[in-house]
N, C-alpha and C positions, 0 to 999 in steps of 0.2 A: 737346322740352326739358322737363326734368323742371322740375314748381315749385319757388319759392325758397322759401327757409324762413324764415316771418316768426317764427315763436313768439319772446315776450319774457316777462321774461327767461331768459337760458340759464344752467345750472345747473352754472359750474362751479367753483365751491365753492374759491375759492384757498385758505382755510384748512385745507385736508383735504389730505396729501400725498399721491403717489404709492404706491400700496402696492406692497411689497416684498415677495412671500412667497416664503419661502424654499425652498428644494427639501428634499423630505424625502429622497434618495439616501442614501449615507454618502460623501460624497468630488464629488459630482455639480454642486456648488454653482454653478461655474465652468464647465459645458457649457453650450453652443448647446442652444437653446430644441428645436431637433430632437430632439434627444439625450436632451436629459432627458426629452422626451414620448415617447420609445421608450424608456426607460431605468421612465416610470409605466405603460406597459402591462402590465409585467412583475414589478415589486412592487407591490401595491397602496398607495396612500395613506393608507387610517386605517388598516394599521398598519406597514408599512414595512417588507413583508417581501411574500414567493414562494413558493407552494406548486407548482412546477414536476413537469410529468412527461416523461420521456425516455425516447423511444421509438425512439432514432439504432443501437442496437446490431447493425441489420442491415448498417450500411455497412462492421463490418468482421470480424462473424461470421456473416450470411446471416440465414434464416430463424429467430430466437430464439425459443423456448418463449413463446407468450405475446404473437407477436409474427408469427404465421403470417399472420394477415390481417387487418391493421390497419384498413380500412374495416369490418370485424366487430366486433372487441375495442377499438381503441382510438377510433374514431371518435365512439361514444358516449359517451368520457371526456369530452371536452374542454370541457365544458359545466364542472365541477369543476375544472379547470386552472388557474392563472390565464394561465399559460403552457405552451406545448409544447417540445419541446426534439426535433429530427429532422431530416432530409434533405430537398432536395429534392425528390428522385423522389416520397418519402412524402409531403410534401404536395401536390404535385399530383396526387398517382392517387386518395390515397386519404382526405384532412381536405377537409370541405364547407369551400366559399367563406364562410360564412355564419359563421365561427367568429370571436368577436368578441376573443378573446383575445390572449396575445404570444404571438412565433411565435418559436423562437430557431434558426437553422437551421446543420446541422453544416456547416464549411464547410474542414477538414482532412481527408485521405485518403489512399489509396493501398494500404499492404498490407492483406493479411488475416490472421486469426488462424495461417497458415501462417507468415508472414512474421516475420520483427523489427518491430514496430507502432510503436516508434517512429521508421522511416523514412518518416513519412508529409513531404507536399506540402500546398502550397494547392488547394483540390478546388473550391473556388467564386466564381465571381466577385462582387463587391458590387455592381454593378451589377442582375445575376440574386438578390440577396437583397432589392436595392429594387423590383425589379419582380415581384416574392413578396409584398411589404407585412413584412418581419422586422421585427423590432423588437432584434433583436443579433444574430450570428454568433457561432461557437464552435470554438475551435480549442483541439486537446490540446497538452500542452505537457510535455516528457518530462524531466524533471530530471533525471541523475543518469543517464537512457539513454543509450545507443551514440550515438543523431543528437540529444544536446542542444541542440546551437546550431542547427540546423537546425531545430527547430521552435520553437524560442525566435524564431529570423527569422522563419516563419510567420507569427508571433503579435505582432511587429513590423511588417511589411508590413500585414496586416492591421486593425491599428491606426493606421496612417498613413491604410491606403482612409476604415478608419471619421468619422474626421478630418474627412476633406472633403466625406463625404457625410451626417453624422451618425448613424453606425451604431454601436453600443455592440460591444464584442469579450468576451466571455464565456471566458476563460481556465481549460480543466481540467487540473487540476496531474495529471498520467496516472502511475501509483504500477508498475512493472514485479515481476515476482515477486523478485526480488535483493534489492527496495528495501525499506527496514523505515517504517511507515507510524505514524513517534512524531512530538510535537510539532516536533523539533528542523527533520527532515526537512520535514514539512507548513510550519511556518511559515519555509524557506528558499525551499520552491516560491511558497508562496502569496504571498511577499513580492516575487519575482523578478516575476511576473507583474504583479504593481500595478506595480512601478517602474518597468518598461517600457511601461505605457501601458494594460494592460486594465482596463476598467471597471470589472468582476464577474470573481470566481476562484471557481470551483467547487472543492473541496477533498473529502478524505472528512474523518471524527471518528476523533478518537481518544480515550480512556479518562483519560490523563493531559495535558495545557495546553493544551486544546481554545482557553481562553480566552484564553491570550496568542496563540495564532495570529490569531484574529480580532480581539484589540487591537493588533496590531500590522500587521495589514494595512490601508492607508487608506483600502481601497474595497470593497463588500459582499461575505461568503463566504457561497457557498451551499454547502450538505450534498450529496454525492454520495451516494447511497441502499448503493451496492454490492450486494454479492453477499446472496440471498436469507436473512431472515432470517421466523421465526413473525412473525405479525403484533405482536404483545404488544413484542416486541423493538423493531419495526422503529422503533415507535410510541415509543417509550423512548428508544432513539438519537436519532429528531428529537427531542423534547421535550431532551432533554438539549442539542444543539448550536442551540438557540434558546434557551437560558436561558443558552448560554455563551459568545454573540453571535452566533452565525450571523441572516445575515436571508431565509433559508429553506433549501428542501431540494428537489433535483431527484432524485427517486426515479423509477426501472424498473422492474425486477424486483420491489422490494416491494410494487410495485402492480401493475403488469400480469401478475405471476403467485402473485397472490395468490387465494385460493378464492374472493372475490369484490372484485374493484377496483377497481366501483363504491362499493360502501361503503370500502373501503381509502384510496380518494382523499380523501374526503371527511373520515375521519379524520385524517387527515394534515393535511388543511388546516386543522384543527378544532386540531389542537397549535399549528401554526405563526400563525396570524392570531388563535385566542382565549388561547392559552399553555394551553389543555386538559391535565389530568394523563395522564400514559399510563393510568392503567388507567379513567379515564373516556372515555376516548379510544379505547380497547379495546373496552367495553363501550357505545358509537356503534355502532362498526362491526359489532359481533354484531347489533344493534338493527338496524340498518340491512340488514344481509346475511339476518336473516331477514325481513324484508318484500319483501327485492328476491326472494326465494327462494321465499315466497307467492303473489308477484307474476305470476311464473315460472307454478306451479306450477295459478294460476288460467286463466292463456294458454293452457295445455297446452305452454309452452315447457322445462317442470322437468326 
């Protein structure tokens, strides 16, 4: 039997309340303690935002530039992450156990880049995402496609699993070539997806009312990176949809095929969590790609 506890007196201070602290989410106030604790693995807390990288392109165009062999190229990101963004398979073949980060796993699928992509299904169970340790699932969500309702349901169902086991659902508004990618369009997707339940909307930027799309959606938007741009750019784009609410940016391509992704990542993260200017943010990542390039070069790995 364990001893009693005599210490006198006990210290509990009835004049002092209960502290209340609030959740820093955008819209998260009102989740189970689960939820919000897998909802802070993924933005950080001081400053309430995601430098996310997404590395899922293989589940529905194969082997991606950049993307050949993720235990090689992207394994050594994730230290820089705050979160991953990827598939099952990928992480269990190829991301060490030891990664302390959020894990966001794709959990929509079906065709391939053959196929009509927005006829995708449910590809994962929630179960297999809590015995993964995720911290949100993510399912595309096709506005404006051929199977809209159909993955609108996805993203429903999904959201219902989330619910009961405290899994956050990670909503990418998926833009088809037909679709013209203006504020009107983005903030109809990104609205549709909060209102039915998703946490987080992953969205891309646009040039013109970046900012009413993210005022008007009640729960965080994250920057879709898209299609390849110079680094100078890519770096400009975030900067620009973090000063225009976005509460980060899950970039691919700008980083995992960029000349060097290791310094890429870190720039990136350097906009998002310090509000860095792009072309100081630029001029990191030079700084940085020639030491890692030094570095290299001293290994005899150059």
């Amino acid at each position: 039997m364990p001893e009693a506890d005599q210490s006198e007196p006990k210290q509990f201070r009835p004049d002092v309340p209960q502290a209340r602290t609030p959740f820093f989410v955008k819209g998260a106030g009102a989740y189970d303690w689960g939820m919000q604790n897998r909802l802070a693995r993924i933005f950080r807390p001081d400053s309430g935002r995601t430098a996310m990288l997404a590395v899922d392109h293989g589940y529905f165009q194969g082997p991606t530039t950049g993307l050949e062999r993720i235990d090689l190229d992207i394994a050594p990101l994730v230290v820089h992450a705050d979160a991953l963004m990827l598939t099952r398979g990928s992480l269990r073949s190829s991301i060490p156990a030891s990664m302390t980060g959020g894990i966001v796993l794709r959990a929509s699928g079906g065709p391939s880049i053959l196929k009509d992509l927005s006829d995708e299904q449910i590809a994962l169970d929630i179960e297999d995402a809590l015995r993964l340790g995720a911290s949100a699932v993510a399912v595309q969500v096709f506005i404006g496609g051929e199977c809209e309702s159909q993955t609108v349901i996805n993203m429903t169902r999904l959201v219902d699993a989330g619910l009961r086991f405290g899994m956050p659902v990670l909503a990418v508004t998926a833009v088809g070539r037909e679709l013209t990618r203006d504020a009107r369009y983005l903030g109809l997707a990104t609205r549709i997806c909060a209102e039915l339940g998703a946490q987080i909307v992953k969205t891309y930027y646009c040039e013109e009312g970046f900012a009413d799309i993210t005022a008007g959606c009640p729960v965080p938007i994250v920057m879709a990176g898209g299609k390849k741009l110079s680094e100078r750019d890519a770096l400009e784009m975030a900067y620009r949809a973090i000063d225009q609410g976005a509460a980060g940016v899950d970039m691919g391509r700008n980083i995992f095929q960029s000349a060097c992704p290791a310094a890429m990542i870190q720039a990136v993260a350097a906009v998002v969590h310090e509000m860095e200017r792009p072309e100081r943010a630029h001029q990191r990542y030079l700084d940085l790609k020639a030491a890692i390039d030094r570095g290299r070069q001293k290994s005899g790995k150059g």
